[in-house]
N, C-alpha and C positions, 0 to 999 in steps of 0.2 A: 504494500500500500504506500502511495505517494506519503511525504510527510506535509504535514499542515503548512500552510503559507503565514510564516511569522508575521510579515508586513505585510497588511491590507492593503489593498489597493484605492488607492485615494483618487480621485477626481481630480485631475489635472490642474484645476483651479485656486482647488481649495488648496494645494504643494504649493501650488506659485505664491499664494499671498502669508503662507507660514515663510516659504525661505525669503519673502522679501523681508523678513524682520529681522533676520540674520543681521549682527550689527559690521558696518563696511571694513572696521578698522582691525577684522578676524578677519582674513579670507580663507583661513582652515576651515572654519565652518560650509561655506558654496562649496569647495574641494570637497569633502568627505561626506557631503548630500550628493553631491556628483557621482561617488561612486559605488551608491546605493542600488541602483539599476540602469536600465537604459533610459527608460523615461525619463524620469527626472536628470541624466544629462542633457537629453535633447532641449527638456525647458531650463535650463541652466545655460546652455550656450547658444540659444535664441536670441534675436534683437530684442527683443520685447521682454523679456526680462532684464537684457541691461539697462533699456531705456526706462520702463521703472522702478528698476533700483536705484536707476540716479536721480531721478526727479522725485522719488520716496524721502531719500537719506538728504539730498541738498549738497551738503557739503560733503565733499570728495575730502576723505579720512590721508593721514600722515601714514604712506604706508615705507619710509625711508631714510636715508639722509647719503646726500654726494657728500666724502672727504675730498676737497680739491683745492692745492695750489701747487701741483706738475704733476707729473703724468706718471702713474696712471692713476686717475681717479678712482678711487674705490665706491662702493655702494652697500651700506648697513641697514638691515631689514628694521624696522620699528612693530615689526608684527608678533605677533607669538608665533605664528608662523614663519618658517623660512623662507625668505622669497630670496630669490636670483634676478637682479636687474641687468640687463645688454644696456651697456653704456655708449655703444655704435653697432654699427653695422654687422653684421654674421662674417661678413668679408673682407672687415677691416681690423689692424691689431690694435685691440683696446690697451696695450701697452706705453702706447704715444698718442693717447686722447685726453685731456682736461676738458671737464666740467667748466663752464662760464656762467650760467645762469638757468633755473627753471624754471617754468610757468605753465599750470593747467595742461601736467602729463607730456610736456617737451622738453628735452633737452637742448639749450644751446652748447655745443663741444668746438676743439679747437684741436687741430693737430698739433703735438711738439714740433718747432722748428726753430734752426737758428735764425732764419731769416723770415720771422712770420709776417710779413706787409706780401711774401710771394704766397702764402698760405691762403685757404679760405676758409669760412665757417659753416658751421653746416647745424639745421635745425633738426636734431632725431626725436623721434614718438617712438618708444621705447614698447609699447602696447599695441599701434596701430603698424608699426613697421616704416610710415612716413618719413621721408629724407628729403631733405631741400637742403641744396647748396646753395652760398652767399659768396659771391669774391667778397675778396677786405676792401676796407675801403681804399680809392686810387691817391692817397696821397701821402706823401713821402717825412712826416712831420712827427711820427709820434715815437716814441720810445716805449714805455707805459700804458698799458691798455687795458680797458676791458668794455662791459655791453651788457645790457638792461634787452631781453625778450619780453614783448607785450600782447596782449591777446588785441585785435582792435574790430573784433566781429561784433557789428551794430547788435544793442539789444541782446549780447549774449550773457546769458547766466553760467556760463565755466562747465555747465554741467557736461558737455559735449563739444567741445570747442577744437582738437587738438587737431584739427587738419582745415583750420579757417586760416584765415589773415591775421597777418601779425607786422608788427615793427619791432627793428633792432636798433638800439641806440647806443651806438661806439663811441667812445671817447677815450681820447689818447692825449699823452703828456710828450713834450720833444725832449731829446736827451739832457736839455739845459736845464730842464725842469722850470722853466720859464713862460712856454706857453700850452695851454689846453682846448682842447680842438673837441666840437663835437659835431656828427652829421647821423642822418638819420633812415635804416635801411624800408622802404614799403613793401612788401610779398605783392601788394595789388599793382604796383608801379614796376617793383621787377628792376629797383634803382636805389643809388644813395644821393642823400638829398646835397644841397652844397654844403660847406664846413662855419662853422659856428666859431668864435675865437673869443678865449676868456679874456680878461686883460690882462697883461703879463706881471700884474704886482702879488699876485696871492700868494706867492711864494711855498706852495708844495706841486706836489702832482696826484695824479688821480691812483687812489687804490683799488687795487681790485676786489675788496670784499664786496658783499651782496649788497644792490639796489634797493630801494623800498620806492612805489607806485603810490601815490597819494593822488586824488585827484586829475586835474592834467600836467603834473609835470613829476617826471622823474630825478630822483636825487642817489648823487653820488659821497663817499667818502674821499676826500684827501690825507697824503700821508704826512705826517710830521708837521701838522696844523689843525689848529681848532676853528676847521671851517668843514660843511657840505656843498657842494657843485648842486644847484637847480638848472634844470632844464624844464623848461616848459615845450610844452609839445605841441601846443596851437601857437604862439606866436615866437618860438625857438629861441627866446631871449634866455641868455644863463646871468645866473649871479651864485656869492658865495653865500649862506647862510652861520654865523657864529654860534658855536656850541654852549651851553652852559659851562661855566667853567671849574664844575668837579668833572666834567669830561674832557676838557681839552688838555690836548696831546698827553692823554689816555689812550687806553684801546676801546672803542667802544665803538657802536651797530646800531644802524638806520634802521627802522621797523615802522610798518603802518597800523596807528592802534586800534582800539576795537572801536572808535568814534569814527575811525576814517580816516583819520588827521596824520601829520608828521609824530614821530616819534624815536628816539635814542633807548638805549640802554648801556651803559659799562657798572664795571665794578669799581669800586675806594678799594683804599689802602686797609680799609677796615671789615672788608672781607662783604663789603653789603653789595646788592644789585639795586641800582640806580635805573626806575623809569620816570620816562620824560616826555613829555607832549608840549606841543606848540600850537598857544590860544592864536584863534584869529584873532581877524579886526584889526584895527588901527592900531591898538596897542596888543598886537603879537609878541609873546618873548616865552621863552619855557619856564614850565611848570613841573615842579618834581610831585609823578602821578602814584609811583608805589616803591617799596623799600623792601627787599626781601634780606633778610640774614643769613646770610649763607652757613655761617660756623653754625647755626641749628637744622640743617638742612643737608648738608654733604658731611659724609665721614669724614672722620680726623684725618684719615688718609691724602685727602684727596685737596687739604688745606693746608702743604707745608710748603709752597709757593701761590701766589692771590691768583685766582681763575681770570679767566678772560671769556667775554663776550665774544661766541666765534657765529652765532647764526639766529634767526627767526621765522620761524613759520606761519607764515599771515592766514589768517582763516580759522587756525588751530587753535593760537594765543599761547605759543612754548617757546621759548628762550633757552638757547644751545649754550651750555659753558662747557669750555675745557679746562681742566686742572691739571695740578702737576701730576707727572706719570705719563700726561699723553690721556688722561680717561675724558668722556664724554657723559656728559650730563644735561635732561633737556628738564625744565623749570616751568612748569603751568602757571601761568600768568595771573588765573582764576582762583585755582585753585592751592597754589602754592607746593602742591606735588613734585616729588624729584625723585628722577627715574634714571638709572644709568645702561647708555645704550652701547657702547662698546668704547675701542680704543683705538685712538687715530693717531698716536703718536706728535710729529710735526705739523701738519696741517694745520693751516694759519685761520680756515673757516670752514663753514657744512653749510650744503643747498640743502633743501628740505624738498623731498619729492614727494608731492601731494595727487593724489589720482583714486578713482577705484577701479576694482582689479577682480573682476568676475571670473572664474574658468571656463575653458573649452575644452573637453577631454581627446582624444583621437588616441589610435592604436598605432603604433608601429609600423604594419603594414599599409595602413589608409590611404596614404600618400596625400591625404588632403593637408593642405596649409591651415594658420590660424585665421577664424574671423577676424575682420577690421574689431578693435576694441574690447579686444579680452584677451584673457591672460591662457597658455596653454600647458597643456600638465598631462602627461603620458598615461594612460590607465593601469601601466603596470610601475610607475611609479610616482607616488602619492608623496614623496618626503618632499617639496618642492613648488611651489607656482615658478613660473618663469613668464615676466610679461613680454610679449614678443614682436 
């Protein structure tokens, strides 16, 4: 006699609206309903459950972090699950790629070279497979560089974005460290715009830690000064913005707060994390918005040199510190939680790779490719997503 059927069979419906409750920031969970039977793969790697998983959940969960400043960038899962992120192409050696910036499940990367003005950039979707190349920009001025990816798809809510239109906004310092240049790349134009020029008294150059997107203008750090680079992006005027000054010539990190607004974070001498917002209006000037204590917050361990502000995750609200030893630690802004996510040694910052990451299962033999927009995962082996 057959044996009894442990799992009943459910109505295809009523599966889809249980596994959309699965929360985004497990993707073990969608894996190991995946591999319950056939059905429920098929409605698991269906368009129509990814698209209302994302418009369910809203906010696409922290499922990473880029280590990047030379090559090769690495990628640390934030998941309980392991994930495997392709940091380029199948075809190309991720051994000589950096990480420059992400935005809404893209990577902007850069190949190592000595001579990067002959180089180009290139925008990968790590999930969707999407590659766009950008030459660099055609001029012969900067030393110093780096570039701010934007999403610019009218009326887009992020949920779905990762193969629209976008802009890149370069900007590079000359070796005299004297002038700062910036121009601005369109995906819809297929061009870079003409060059923008700081005026040559500010006396640093542009660093490459991460951007922060505020409204319409994007803002840069400089190094060995208590200023921020504005770029506005409707009328392409820059100027410098002064930092409060328990941050200047600090280390400390651009972030968009939870109001929308400009925003800093570094650490004092006294082990505390300093955030900061900038009031509009006429009389604009920073405002110190929260104070966190680090020495009741991280082990002793991890306190016998002062941490440094190395990243932010806008959307998330978590604050990346590195301590001594090289260890990584991200800081809930809300909640005041402190989670340690692994170890990067040198690395001077962390991108925060924000996206959801649904599976596709396939066999072996299938020879079929992954859908556009999920994550694929072999059915005889479960230890792994890999977004592809």
């Amino acid at each position: 006699m057959a044996p009894p059927n442990l799992v009943p069979a459910l109505v295809d419906d009523v599966v889809e609206e249980i596994l959309l409750l699965c929360p985004p920031d497990d993707p073990a969970r969608l894996v190991r309903a995946a591999l319950v039977c056939k059905g429920w793969r098929r409605l698991l790697s269906g368009p129509r459950f990814r698209c209302r998983f994302r418009e369910l959940h809203r906010a696409a969960p922290l499922l990473g972090f880029l280590y990047s400043r030379s090559p090769p960038s690495l990628f640390e899962s934030a998941t309980s699950f392991c994930l495997h992120l392709r940091l380029c192409p199948s075809n190309a050696d991720p051994r000589v790629w950096r990480a420059i910036d992400a935005c809404h499940g893209r990577i902007l990367v850069s190949p190592l070279s000595l001579a990067p003005r002959k180089e180009s950039l290139f925008i990968w979707c790590p999930v969707t497979g999407d590659l766009r190349v950008l030459p660099m920009p055609q001029f012969e001025y900067y030393w110093y560089w780096t570039a701010a990816l934007l999403c610019t798809a009218a009326g887009c809510d992020h949920l779905d974005c990762d193969c629209g239109p976008f802009l890149v906004v370069f900007v590079g310092t000359d070796k005299s460290e004297q002038h700062t240049y910036v121009c601005v790349y369109s995906s819809e134009a297929s061009a870079w715009s003409e060059l923008t020029s700081v005026l040559p008294d500010i006396g640093a150059c542009i660093d490459t830690r991460p951007n922060a997107l505020v409204g319409n203008a994007v803002y840069f750090m400089l190094k060995r000064a208590s200023g921020i680079l504005k770029h506005d992006l409707i009328t392409r005027e820059l100027s410098v913005i002064k930092v409060p000054p328990a941050a200047a010539f600090k280390w400390f990190m651009v972030l968009t707060t939870e109001e929308g607004g400009l925003g800093l974070a570094t650490i004092t001498d006294g082990f505390k994390l300093l955030l900061w917002s900038m009031e509009a209006g006429s009389n604009a000037g920073w405002v110190q918005s929260r104070v966190f204590e680090l020495k009741n917050l991280l082990p002793a361990e991890a306190l016998f040199t002062l941490p440094q502000v190395v990243g932010f995750a806008e959307g998330v609200g978590v604050v990346l510190v590195r301590t001594s030893g090289g260890f990584f630690f991200t800081v809930d802004i809300k909640s005041g939680c402190v989670k340690k996510i692994g170890k990067g040694f040198s690395h001077s910052y962390v991108l925060p790779y924000v996206n959801f990451c649904t599976p596709v299962l396939r066999t072996a033999s299938s020879g079929a490719g992954p859908r556009a927009g999920a994550s694929t995962v072999s059915q005889t082996d479960s230890a792994h997503v890999l977004p592809s």
